[in-house]
Kinemage of the C-alpha trace (Angstrom):
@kinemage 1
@onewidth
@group {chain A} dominant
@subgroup {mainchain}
@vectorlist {calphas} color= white
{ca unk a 1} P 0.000 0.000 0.000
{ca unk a 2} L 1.450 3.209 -0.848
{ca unk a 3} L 1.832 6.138 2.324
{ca unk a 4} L 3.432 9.466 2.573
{ca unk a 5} L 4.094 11.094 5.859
{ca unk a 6} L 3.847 14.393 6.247
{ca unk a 7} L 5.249 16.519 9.603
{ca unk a 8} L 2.459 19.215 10.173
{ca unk a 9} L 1.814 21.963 13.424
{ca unk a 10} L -0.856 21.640 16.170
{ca unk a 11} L -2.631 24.485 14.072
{ca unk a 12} L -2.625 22.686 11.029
{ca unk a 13} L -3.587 19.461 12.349
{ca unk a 14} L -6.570 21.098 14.182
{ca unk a 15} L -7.418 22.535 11.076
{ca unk a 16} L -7.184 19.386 8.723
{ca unk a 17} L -9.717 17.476 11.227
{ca unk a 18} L -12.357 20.395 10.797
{ca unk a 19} L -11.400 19.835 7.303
{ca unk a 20} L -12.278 15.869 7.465
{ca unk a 21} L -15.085 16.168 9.990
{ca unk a 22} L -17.429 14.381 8.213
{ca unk a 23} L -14.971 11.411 7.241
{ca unk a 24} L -13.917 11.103 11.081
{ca unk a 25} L -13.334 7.113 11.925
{ca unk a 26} L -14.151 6.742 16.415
{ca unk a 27} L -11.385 3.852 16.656
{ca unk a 28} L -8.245 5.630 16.986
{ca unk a 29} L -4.740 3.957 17.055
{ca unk a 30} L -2.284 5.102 19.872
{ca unk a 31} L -1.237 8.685 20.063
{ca unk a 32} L -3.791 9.627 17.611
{ca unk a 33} L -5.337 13.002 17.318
{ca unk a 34} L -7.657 11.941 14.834
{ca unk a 35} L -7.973 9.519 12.050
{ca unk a 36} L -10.256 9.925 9.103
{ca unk a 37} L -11.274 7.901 5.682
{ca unk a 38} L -12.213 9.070 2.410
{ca unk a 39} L -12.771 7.214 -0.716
{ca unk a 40} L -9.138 6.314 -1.765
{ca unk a 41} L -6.942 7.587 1.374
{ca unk a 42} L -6.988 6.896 4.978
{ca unk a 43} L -5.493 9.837 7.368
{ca unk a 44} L -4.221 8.987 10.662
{ca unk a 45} L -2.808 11.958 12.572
{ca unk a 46} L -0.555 11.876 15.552
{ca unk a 47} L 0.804 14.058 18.616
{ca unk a 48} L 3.776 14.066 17.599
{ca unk a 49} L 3.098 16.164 14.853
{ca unk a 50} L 2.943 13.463 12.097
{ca unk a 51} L 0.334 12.523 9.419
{ca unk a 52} L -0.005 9.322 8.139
{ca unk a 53} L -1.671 8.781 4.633
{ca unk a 54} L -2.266 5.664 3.242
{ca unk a 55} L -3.891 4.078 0.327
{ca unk a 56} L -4.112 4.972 -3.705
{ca unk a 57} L -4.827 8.494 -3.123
{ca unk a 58} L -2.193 9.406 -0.198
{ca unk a 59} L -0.487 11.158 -2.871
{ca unk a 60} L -2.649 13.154 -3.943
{ca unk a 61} L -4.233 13.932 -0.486
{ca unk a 62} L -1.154 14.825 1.217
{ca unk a 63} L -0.283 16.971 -1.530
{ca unk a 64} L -3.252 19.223 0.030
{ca unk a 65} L -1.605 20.075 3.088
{ca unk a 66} L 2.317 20.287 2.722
{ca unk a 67} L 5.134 18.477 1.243
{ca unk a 68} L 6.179 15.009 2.528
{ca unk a 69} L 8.832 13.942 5.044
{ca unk a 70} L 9.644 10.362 5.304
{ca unk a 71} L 8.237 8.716 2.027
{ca unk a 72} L 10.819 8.394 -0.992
{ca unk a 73} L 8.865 11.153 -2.477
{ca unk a 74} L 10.309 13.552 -0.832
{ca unk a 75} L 13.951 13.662 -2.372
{ca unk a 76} L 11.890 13.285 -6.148
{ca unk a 77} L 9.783 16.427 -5.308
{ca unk a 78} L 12.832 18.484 -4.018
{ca unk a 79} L 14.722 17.667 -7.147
{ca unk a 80} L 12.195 18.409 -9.109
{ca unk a 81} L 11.693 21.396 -7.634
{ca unk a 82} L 15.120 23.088 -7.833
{ca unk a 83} L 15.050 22.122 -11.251
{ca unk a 84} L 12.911 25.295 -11.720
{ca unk a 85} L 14.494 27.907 -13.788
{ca unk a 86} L 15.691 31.253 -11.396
{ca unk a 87} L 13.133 33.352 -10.879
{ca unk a 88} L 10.447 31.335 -12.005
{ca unk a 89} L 7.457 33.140 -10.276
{ca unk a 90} L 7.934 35.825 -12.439
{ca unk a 91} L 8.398 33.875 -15.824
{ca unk a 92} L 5.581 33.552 -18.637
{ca unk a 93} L 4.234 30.601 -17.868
{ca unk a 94} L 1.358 28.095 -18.843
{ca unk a 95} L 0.112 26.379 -15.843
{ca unk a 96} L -2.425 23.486 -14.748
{ca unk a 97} L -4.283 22.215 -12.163
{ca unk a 98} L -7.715 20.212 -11.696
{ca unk a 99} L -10.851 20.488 -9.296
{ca unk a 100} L -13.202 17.159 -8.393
{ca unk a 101} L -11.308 14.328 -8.627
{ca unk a 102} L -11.689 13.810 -4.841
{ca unk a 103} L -15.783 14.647 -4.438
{ca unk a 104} L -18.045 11.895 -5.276
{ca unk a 105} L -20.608 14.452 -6.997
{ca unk a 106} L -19.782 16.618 -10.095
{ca unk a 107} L -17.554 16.320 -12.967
{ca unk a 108} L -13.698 16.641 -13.216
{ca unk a 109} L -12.534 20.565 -14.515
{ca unk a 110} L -9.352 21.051 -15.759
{ca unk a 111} L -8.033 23.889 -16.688
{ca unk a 112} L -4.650 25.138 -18.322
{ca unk a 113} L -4.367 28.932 -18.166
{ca unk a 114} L -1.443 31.341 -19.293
{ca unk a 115} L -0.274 34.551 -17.448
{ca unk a 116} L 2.103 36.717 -18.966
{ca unk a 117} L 4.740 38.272 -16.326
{ca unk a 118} L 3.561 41.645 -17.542
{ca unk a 119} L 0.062 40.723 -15.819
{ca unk a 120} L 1.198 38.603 -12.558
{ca unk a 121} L 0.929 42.426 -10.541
{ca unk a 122} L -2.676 43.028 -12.033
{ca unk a 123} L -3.585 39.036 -11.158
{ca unk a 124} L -1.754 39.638 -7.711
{ca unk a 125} L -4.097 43.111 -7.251
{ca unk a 126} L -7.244 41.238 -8.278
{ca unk a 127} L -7.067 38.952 -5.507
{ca unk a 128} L -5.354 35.294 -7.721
{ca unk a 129} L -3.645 33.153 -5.182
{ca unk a 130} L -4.104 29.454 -4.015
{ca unk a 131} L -8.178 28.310 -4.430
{ca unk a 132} L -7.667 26.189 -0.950
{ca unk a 133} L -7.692 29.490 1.095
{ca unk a 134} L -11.194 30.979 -0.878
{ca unk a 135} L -14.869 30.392 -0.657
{ca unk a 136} L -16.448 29.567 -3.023
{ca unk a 137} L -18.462 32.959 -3.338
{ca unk a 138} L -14.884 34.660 -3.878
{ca unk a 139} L -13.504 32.213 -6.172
{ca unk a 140} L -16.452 33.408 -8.546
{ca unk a 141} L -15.921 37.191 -8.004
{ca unk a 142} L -11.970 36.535 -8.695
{ca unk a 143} L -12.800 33.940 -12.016
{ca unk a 144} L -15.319 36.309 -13.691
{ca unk a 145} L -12.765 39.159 -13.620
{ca unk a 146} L -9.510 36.935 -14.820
{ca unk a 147} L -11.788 35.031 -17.808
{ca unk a 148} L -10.990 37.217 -20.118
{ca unk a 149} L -7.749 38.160 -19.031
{ca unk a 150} L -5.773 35.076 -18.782
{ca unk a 151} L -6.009 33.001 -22.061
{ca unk a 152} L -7.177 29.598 -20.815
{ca unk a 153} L -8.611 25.758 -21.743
{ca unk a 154} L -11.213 24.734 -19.787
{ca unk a 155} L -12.399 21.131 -20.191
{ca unk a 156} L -15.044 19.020 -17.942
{ca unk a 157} L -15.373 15.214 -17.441
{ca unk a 158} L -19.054 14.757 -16.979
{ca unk a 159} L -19.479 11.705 -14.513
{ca unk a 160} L -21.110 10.000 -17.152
{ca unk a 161} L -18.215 9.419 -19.155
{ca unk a 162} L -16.240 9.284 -16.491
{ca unk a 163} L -17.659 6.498 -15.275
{ca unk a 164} L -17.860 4.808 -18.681
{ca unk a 165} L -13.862 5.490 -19.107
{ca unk a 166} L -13.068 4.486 -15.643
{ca unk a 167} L -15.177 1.113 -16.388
{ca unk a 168} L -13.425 0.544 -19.216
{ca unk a 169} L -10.084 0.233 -16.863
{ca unk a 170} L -8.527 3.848 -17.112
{ca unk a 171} L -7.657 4.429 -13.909
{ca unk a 172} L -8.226 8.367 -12.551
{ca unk a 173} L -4.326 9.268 -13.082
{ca unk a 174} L -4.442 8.267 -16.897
{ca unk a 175} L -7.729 10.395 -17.404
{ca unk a 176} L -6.214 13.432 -15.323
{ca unk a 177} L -3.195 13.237 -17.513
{ca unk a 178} L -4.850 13.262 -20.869
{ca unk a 179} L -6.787 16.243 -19.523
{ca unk a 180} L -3.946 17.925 -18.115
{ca unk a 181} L -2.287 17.015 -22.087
{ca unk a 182} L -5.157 18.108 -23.896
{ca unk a 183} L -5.625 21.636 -22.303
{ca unk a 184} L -2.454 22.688 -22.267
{ca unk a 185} L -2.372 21.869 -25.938
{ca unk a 186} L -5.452 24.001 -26.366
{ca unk a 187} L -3.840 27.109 -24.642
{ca unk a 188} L -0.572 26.698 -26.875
{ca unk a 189} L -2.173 26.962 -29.819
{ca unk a 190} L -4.464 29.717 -28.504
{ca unk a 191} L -0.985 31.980 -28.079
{ca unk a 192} L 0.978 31.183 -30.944
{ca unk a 193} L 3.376 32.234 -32.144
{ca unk a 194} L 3.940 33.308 -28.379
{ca unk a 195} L 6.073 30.538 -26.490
{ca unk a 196} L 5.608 30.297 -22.795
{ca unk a 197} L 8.708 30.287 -20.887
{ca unk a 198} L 7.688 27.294 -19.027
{ca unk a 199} L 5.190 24.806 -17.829
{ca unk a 200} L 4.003 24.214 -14.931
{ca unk a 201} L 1.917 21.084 -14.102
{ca unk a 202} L 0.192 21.192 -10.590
{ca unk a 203} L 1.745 17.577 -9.978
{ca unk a 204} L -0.937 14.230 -8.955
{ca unk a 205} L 1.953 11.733 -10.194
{ca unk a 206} L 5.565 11.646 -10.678
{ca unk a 207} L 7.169 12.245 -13.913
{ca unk a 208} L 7.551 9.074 -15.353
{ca unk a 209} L 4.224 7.849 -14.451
{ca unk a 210} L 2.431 11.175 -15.666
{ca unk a 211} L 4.070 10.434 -19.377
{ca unk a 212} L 3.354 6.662 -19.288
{ca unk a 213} L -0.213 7.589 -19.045
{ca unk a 214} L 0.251 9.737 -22.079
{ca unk a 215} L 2.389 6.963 -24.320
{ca unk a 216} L 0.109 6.476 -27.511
{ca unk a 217} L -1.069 9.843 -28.007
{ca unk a 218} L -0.398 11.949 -30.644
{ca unk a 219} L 0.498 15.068 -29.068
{ca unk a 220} L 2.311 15.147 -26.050
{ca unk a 221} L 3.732 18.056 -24.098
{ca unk a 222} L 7.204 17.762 -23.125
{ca unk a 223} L 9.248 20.733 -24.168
{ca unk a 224} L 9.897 23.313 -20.633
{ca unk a 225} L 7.381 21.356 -18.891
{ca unk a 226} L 7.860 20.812 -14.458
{ca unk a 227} L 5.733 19.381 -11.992
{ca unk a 228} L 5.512 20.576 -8.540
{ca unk a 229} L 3.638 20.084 -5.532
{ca unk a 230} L 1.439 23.148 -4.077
{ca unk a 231} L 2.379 24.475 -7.391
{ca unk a 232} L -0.386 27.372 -6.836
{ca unk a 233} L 2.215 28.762 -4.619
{ca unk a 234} L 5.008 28.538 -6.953
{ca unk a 235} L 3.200 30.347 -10.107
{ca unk a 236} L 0.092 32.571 -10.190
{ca unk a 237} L -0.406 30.688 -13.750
{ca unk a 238} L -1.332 27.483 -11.877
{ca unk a 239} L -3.171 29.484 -8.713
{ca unk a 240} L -5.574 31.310 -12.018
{ca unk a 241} L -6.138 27.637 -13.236
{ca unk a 242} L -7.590 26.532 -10.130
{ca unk a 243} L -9.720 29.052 -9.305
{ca unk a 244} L -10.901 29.105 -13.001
{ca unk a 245} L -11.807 24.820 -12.913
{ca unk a 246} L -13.180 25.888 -9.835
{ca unk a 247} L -15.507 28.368 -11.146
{ca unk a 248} L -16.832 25.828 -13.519
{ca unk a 249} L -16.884 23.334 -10.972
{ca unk a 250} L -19.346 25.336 -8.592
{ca unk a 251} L -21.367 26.329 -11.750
{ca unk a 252} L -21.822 22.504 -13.017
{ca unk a 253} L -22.529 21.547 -9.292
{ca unk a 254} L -25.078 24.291 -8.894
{ca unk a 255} L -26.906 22.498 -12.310
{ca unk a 256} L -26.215 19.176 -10.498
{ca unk a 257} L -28.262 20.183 -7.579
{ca unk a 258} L -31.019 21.717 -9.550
{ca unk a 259} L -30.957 18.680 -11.179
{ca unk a 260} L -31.146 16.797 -8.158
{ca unk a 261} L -33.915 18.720 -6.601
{ca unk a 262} L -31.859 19.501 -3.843
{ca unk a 263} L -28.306 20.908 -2.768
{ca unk a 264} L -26.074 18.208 -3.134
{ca unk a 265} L -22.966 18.448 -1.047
{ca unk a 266} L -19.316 18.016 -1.736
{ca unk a 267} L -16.887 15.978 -1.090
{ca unk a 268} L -16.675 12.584 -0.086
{ca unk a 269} L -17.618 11.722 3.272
{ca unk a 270} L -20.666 10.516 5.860
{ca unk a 271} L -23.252 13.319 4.314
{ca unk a 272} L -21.977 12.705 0.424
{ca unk a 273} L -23.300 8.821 1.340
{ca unk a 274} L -26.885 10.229 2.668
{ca unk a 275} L -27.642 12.824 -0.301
{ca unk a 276} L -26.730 10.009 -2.340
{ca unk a 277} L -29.554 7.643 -0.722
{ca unk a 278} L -32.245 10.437 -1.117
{ca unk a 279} L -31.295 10.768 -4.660
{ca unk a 280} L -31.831 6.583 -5.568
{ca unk a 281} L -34.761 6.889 -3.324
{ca unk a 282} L -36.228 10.147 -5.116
{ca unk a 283} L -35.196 9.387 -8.913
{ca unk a 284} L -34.331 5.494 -8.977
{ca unk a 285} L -30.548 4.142 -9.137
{ca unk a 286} L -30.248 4.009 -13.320
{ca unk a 287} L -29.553 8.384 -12.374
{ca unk a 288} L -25.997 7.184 -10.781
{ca unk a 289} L -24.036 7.467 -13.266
{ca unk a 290} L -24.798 11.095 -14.348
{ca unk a 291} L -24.372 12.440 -11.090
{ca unk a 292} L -21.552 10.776 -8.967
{ca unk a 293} L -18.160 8.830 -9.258
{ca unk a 294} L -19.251 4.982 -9.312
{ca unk a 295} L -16.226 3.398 -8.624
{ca unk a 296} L -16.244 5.463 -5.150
{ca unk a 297} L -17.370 3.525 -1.761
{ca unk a 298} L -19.562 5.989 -1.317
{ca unk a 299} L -21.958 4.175 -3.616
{ca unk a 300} L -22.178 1.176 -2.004
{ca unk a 301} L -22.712 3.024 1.317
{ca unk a 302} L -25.527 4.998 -0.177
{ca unk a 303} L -26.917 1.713 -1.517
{ca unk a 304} L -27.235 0.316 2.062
{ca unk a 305} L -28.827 3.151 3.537
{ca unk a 306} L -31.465 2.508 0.947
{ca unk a 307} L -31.900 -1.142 1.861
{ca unk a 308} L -32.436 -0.294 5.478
């Protein structure tokens, strides 16, 4: 099973378990703050400051809250990382980064989006920085003023076919990484003959892996192209992607709901499971597929609340 360790504060583990408050587990292990579970990752935290993530989407989970300390990771994200060119927060840069892979309802956004270093102070004035630390109210009142600013791709995985790809045996990484592939193809050809001076790839796998997903297709990306961790601190380009798939995200969710008859909720934990079972109750199971992530746990949870 993979695991990555992270090494966090009091403050920050305080704030993770408000985070994970509805995917709280009672039966703790020794010298455990908390512990939680969420479709593909199980979170133990301790006293002593560490956090324990384990399962096939520790990765990506830890990746949320800092960068790793024990796992072998570690030394591959570092390198990566001072592989950056100098100066690379003020570069031209194309950047990526995804919203939805983690909550049960709604589609997968990605979005590729390229800021010129001439407009990183405007971005900066109007308020662009990491999506994790805005609502969702200001991530619209940020998006709807950079749209037409920042020359961006924008494209959705409905959980319809996203459940008919993932079926078919892609697994999530190999869909990310053709979307990832695909948009930032888009927003190259949208700026030619502009080059950006790099790209920037909010990282969910390592290098390798990300470009075995890719082998077959026609077009792959490969020229100036990094991954990082947290990379919407490292390059507004990747920060404006984020809040821009998460825009779309809220909008598509918002459609979801009215959809739904009622406000669905995101994520994946305990009240993702009951929304779920109103839903097959209200509307009949054969709806699934256009509204949630199958292959989650949270399905067969919802389906058991039904049978009660």
């Amino acid at each position: 099973m993979s695991h990555v360790v992270l090494k966090l504060t009091t403050n920050e583990i305080e704030k993770m378990k408000v985070s994970y408050q509805n995917s709280l587990i009672s039966k703790l292990p020794p010298g455990a703050v908390f512990a939680a579970k969420t479709s593909n990752c199980s979170i133990t935290a301790y006293k002593s400051g560490k956090v324990l993530f384990q399962g096939g989407g520790s990765e990506a989970e830890a990746s949320r809250w800092g960068t790793t300390e024990t796992s072998q990771e570690t030394k591959k994200t570092k390198a990566v990382q001072n592989q950056l060119p100098a100066n690379f927060a003020n570069l031209s840069v194309v950047g990526s980064d995804e919203v939805g892979t983690g909550d049960f309802f709604g589609p997968i956004t990605v979005v590729a989006a390229y800021v010129k270093k001439e407009d990183i102070p405007l971005l900066k004035e109007l308020g662009v920085k990491d999506s994790k630390g805005l609502n969702d109210e200001k991530i619209i009142s940020i998006a709807k003023q950079i749209k037409d600013i920042v020359p961006h791709s924008l494209l959705t995985l409905h959980n319809e076919k996203y459940n008919k790809l993932q079926k078919s045996g892609m697994s999530q990484g190999k869909l990310k990484a053709l979307l990832h592939n695909q948009a930032i193809e888009h927003v190259l050809n949208k700026i030619k003959p502009v080059k950006p001076e790099a790209i920037l790839i909010d990282q969910f796998a390592q290098k390798d892996v990300y470009y075995g997903y890719l082998k077959g297709q026609k077009s792959i990306q490969r020229e100036d192209v990094y991954f990082s961790t947290k990379a919407e601190g490292v390059h507004l380009s990747v920060a404006a992607a984020s809040i821009l798939a998460r825009y779309a995200f809220v909008r598509h969710f918002e459609n979801l709901s009215k959809n739904a008859g009622f406000t669905l909720p995101k994520g994946a934990g305990a009240q993702v499971d009951v929304a779920a079972a109103r839903l097959i109750k209200e509307k009949g199971e054969a709806v699934l597929p256009n509204f949630v992530k199958l292959h989650f746990a949270n399905t067969e949870k919802a389906m058991k609340l039904v049978r009660r």
